[in-house]
C-alpha positions in Angstrom: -63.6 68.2 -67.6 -62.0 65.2 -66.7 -62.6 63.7 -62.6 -59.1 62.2 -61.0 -60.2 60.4 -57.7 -57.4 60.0 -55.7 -57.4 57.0 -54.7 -57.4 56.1 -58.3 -54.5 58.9 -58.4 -52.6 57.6 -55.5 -52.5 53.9 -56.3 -51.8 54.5 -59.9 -48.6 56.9 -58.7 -47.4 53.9 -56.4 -47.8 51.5 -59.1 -45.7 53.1 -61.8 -42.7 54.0 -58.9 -43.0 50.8 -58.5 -41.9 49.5 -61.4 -39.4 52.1 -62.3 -37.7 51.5 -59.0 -37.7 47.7 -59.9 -36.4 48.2 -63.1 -34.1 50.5 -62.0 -32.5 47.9 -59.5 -32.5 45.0 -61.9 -30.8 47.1 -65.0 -28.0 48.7 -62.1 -27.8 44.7 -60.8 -27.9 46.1 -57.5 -30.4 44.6 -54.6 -33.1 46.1 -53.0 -35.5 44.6 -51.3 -39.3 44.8 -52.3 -40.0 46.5 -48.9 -37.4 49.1 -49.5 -39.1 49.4 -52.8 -42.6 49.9 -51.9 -42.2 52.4 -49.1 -39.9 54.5 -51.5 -42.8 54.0 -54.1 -45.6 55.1 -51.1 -43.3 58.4 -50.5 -43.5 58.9 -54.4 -47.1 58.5 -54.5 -48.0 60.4 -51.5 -45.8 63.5 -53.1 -47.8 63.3 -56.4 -51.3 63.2 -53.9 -50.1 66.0 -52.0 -49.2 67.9 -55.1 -52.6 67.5 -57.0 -54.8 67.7 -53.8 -52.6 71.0 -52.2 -52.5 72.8 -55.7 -49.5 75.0 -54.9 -47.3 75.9 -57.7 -44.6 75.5 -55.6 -45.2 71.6 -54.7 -45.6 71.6 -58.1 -42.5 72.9 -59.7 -40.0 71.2 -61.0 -37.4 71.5 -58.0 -39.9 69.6 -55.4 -40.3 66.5 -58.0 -36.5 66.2 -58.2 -36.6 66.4 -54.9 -39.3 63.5 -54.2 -37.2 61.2 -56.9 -34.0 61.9 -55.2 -36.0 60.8 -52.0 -36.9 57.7 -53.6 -33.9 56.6 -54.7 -32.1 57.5 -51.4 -34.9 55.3 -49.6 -34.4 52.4 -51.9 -30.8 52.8 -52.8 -28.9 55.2 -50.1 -26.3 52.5 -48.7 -25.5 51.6 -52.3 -21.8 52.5 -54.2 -22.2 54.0 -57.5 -25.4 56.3 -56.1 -25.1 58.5 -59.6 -25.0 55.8 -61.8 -28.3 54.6 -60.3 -29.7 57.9 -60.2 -29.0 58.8 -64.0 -30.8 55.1 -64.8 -33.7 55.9 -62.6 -34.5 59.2 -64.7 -33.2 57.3 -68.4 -36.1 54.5 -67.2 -38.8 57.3 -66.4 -38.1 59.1 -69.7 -38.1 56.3 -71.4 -41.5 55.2 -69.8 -42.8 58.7 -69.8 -42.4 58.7 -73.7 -43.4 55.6 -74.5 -46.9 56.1 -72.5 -47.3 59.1 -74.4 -46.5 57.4 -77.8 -49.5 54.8 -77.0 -52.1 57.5 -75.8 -51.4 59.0 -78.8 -51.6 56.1 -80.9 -55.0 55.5 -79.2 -56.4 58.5 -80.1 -55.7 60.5 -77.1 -54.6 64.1 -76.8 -50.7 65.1 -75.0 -52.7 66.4 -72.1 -54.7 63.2 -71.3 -51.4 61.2 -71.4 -50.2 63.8 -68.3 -53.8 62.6 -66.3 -53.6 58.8 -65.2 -54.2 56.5 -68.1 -55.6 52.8 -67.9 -53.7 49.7 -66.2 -53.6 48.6 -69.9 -51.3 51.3 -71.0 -48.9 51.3 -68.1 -48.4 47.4 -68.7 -47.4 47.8 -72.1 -45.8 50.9 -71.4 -43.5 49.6 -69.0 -42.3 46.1 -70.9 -41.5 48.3 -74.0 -39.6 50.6 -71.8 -38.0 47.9 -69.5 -37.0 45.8 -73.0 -35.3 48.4 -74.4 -33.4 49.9 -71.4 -32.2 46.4 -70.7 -30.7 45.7 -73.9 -29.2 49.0 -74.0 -27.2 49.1 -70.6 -25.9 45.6 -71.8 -24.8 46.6 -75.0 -23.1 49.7 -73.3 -21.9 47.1 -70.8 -20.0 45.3 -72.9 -18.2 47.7 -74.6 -16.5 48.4 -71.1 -13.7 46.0 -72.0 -15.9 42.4 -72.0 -18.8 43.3 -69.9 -20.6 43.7 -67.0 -23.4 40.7 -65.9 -25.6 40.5 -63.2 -24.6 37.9 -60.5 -27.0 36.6 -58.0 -24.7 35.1 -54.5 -27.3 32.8 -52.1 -25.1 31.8 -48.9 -26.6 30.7 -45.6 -30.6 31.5 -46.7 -29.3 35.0 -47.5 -28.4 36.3 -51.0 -26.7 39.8 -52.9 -27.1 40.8 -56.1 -23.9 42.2 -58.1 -22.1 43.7 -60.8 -19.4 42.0 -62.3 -16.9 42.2 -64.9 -16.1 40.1 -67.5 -12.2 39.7 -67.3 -9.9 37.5 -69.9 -7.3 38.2 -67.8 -8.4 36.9 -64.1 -6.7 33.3 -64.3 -7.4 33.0 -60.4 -8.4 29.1 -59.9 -8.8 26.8 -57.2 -6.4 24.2 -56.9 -8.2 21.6 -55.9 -10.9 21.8 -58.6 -9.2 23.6 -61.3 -12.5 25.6 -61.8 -12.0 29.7 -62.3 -12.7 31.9 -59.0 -15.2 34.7 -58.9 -13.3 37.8 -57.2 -15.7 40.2 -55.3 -15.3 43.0 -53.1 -15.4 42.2 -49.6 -18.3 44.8 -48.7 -20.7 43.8 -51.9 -21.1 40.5 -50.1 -21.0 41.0 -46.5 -25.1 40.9 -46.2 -24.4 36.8 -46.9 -23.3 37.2 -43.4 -24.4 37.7 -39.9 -22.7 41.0 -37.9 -20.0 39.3 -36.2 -18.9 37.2 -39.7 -18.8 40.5 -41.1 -17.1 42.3 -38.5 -14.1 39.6 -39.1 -13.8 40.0 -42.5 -14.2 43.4 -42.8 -11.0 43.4 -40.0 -7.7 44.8 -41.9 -5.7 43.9 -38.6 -5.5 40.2 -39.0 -3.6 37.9 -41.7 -5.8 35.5 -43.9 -5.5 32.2 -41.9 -5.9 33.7 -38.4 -9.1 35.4 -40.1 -10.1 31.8 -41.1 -9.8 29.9 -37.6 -12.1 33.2 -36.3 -14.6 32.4 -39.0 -14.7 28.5 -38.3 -16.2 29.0 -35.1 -19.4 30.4 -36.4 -19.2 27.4 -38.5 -18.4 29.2 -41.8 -15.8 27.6 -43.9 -13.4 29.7 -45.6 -10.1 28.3 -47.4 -7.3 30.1 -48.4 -6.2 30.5 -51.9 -2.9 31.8 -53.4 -2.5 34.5 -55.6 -0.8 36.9 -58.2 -1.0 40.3 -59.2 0.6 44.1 -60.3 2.5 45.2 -57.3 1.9 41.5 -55.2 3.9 38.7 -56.4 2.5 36.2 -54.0 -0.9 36.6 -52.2 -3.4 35.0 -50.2 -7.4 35.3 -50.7 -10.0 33.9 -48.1 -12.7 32.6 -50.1 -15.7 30.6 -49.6 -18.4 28.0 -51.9 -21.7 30.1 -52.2 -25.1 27.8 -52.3 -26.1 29.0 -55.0 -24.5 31.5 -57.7 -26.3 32.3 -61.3 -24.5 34.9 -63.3 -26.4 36.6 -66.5 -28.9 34.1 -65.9 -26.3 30.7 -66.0 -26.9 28.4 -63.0 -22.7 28.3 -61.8 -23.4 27.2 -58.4 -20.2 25.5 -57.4 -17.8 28.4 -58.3 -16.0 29.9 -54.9 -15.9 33.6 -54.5 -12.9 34.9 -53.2 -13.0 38.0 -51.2 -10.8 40.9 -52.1 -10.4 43.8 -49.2 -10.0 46.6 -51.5 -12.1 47.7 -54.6 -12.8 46.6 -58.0 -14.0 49.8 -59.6 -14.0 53.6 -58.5 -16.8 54.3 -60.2 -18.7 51.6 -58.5 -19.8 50.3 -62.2 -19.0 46.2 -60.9 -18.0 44.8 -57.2 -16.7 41.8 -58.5 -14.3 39.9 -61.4 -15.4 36.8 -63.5 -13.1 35.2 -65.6 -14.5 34.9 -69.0 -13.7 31.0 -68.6 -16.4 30.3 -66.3 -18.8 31.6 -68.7 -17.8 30.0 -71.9 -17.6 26.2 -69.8 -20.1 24.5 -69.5 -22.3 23.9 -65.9 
């Protein structure tokens, strides 16, 4: 008979929601922060506890641990767009990670049933970077199948920063005039955390034209500049946009690049919050 102390239990449980919920965010390219993330790994931990220490079949069934994920992911996730889409990469990065861990107890001479009990620190390390490596390169493959891609952008401004999804577009041409570099395009509401409550409130305001929305945002010393446009059903446009501190997108430094703010959405589906023009990848920082 094998002993399971519960402390052992318990920080074990925390340890691997953990990491699924981190590798959950950084595959979806959507931010959470590492507090979010721990007490949404502490619920998680304290169900599996509860579970094991209660011993009622119905804690146990399949119906409450649904439950508990969903709980996790609302915790960690629940004011994101594209909710499902995390969700469904959640539970494809714990299958994944459940089978793997299985495939090395196995492989170390274990039984199926000791790879259900909590296996060593070893295991779950291994376990997890196999897992992680894998999903990774599959959601980017899949990404850019989607009509040239989808890469992870990273937006400091102010000492804050967001973490996005954006699409790879040959056809956005949008450019700023003065520098002649391409513009990143982003939904107004991925990027409003750059900004302090009354910023946001202005910019989320669909009352006011672009320049009058400018003089209210230069007086919280934030510099916007306007920027003309083109599109399907608007001949001649006008986007506020602004120069990040820092951007990197799929891991290239681009700080430098303005981000123009667009006041409706990208993508129904929530997939991407933002449009890169393939340019900006292919030149050169």
């Amino acid at each position: 008979m094998r002993v399971i102390y519960a402390d052992i239990l318990f920080l074990l449980n925390f340890a691997v929601n953990y990491l699924l919920l981190l590798a959950t965010a950084k595959i979806s390219a959507v931010y959470a922060s590492r507090l979010k993330i721990a007490f949404a790994a502490l619920l998680g931990a304290a169900y599996a506890l509860a579970a094991v220490l209660v011993a009622q079949t119905l804690l146990q069934s399949v119906w409450f641990k649904i439950g508990a994920a969903l709980l996790m992911l609302l915790t960690c996730f629940g004011r994101e767009r594209g909710l499902l889409r995390i969700s469904l990469i959640f539970f494809a990065v714990s299958a994944a990670f459940g089978g793997v861990v299985l495939a090395a107890s196995l492989a170390g001479g274990g039984s199926a049933e000791e790879a259900l009990t909590p296996v060593s620190l070893k295991v779950l390390i291994i376990s997890f970077a196999i897992s992680y490596a894998v999903l990774t390169l599959v959601f980017k493959r899949l990404g850019r199948r989607r009509g040239g891609g989808v890469v992870h952008t990273l937006i400091e401004y102010s000492g804050r920063r967001t973490e996005i999804n954006a699409l790879v577009d040959t056809g956005n041409s949008l450019t700023d005039p003065m520098s002649g570099k391409s513009v990143i395009v982003a939904e107004t509401s991925a990027v409003l955390r750059l900004f302090d409550s009354k910023a946001a409130e202005i910019l989320l305001s669909d009352n006011e034209n672009a320049s009058h929305m400018i003089e209210k945002l230069s007086e919280y010393g934030l510099m916007f500049r306007l920027l003309p446009f083109s599109s399907v059903g608007t001949k001649r446009g006008m986007l506020i946009a602004f120069k990040p501190d820092r951007i990197i997108i799929d891991g290239r430094d681009k700080t430098g690049t303005l981000v123009a703010l667009s006041p409706t959405r990208l993508s129904e589906g929530g997939i991407y919050s933002a449009i890169v023009g393939s340019g900006l990848l292919e030149a050169k920082a």
